[in-house]
N, C-alpha and C positions, 0 to 999 in steps of 0.2 A: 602440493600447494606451497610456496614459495611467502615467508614472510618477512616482516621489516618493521622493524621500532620495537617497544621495550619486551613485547611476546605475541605470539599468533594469538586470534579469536577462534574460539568453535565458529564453523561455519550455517550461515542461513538454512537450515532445513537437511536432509543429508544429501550428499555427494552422489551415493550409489543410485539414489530413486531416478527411474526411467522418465524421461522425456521425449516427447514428438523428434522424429527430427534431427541432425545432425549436435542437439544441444548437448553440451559437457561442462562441469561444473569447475570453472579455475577462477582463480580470483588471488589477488594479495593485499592484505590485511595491516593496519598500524594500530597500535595501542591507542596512540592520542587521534581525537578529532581534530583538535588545533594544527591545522595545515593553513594558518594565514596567509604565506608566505605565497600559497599557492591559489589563494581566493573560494577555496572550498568549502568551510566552515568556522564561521567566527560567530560571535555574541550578534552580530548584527541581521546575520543571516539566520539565527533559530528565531529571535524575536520577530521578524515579520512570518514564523509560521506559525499558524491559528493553535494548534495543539499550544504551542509554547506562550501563546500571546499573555502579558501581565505577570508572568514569571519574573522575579527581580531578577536584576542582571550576576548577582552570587549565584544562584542557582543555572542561570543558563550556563556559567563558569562552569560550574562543577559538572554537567553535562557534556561540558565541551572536554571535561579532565578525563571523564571517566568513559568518554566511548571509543567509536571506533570508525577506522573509514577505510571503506572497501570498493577495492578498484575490481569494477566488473567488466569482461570481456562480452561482445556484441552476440546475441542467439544463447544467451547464458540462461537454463531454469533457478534462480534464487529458491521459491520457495516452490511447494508442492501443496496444490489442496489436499486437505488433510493429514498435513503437517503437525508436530507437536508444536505451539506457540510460545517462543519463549524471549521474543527481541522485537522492535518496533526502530523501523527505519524510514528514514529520509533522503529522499533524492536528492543530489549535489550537484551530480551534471548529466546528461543524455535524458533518454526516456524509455520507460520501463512499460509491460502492459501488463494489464488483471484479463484472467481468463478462468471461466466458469463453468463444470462439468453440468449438461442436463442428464435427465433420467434416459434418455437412451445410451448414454454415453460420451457421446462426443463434446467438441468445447466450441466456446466462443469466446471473442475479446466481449470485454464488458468495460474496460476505464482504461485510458491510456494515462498513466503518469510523468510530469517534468520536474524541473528544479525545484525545490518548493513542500511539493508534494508530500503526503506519510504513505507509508502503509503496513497493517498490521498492528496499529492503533486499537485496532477494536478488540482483540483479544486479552487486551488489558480490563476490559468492562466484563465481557462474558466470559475469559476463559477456557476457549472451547479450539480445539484445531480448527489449524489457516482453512478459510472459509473458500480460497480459489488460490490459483496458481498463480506465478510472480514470473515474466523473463526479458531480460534485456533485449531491446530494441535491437540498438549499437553499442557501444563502450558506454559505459556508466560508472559514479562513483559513490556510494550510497555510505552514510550514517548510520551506524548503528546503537542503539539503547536499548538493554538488555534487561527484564525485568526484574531481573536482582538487582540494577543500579535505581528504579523505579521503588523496589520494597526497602533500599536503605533510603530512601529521601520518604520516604511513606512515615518512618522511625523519624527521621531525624529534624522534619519540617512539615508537620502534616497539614497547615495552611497551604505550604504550597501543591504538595501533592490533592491537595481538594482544587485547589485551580486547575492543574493539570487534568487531572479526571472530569470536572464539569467543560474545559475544553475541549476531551476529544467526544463526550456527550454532546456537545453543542454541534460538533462536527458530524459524527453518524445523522443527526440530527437533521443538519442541513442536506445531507445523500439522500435520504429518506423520501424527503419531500421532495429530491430533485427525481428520483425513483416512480411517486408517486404524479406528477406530470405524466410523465415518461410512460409511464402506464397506462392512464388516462388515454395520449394522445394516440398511442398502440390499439386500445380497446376502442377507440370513436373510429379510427381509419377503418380496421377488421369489421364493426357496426356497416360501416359505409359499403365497402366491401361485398357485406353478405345481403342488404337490402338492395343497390344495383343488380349483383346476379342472381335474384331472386325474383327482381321484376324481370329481367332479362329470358326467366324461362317461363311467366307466365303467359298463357295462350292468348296471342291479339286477337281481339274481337271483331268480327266480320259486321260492317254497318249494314245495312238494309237498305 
């Protein structure tokens, strides 16, 4: 792994864990988030994300001081379900997809993610390993904030860190409900479903 700017970052989940597929873990890493220069990450861009939304602009500063931006190559696994959680990232450029093991095994996509977007947020509220896998589309460039820059702003501004927390609550929040449709409309189709092919094999009645 190949790095640049003032030291490498530990990488997203580990390197060695198996993936589907032709995927390999490479990527190159900068200390600072502040790649203005290059339109990637600035004050302007964490405040239109919902996690960050009402953070004073000191604080998105120091965000933008203290993380990291990581250029990821296309078919890339970032993270592994059931992963140790210990960084919370934000999409900069391409797009990323969430994939979710069922009980028989196998996976599915479940969320595509783009510019904008977090993921990994939620383990800051439950603390529990990555809940599904993480991998790059095509090239991406992702943000990184690491929970330790999370528990010195926890110390050092816990107003803002209470904003930040009832953000990404707000945010699970809104999934939930979009989940809980989703669900719904899953369960009325399947309903429909089994009441057609149930009338389908009832025995039609000979008239008289």
């Amino acid at each position: 792994m190949r790095t640049r700017g003032l030291r490498a970052a530990p990488g997203p989940g580990d390197p060695t864990l198996p993936s589907p597929g032709p995927r390999a873990y490479s990527s190159v890493m900068t200390r600072v988030w502040s790649i203005v220069g290059e339109g990637k990450v600035d004050r302007e861009f964490l405040a239109k994300i919902p996690i960050f939304a009402g953070l004073p602009p000191e604080i998105l500063d120091r965000f933008i001081a203290s993380g990291q931006v990581m250029d990821v190559p296309a078919s890339c696994q970032l993270l592994a379900e059931g992963d140790p959680a210990r960084s919370v990232f934000v999409v900069c450029e391409g797009v990323l997809e969430i994939r979710k093991r069922g009980a028989s095994g196998g996976d599915t996509r479940v969320a595509v993610l783009r510019a904008g977007d977090c993921v990994g947020e939620m383990s800051l509220i439950d603390i529990q390993p990555r809940s599904a896998g993480v991998s790059s589309v095509g090239p991406a460039a992702m943000a990184v904030l690491s929970h330790s820059d999370l528990a010195t702003l926890y110390r050092e501004d816990p107003a803002a860190y209470t904003i930040l927390v009832l953000n990404i609550a707000r945010e699970i929040s809104r999934r939930l409900r979009r989940v809980d449709v989703l669900l719904a409309d899953i369960l009325i189709d399947l309903n429909d479903v089994w009441l057609e092919a149930n009338r389908s094999l009832q025995p039609t009645r000979k008239e008289d």
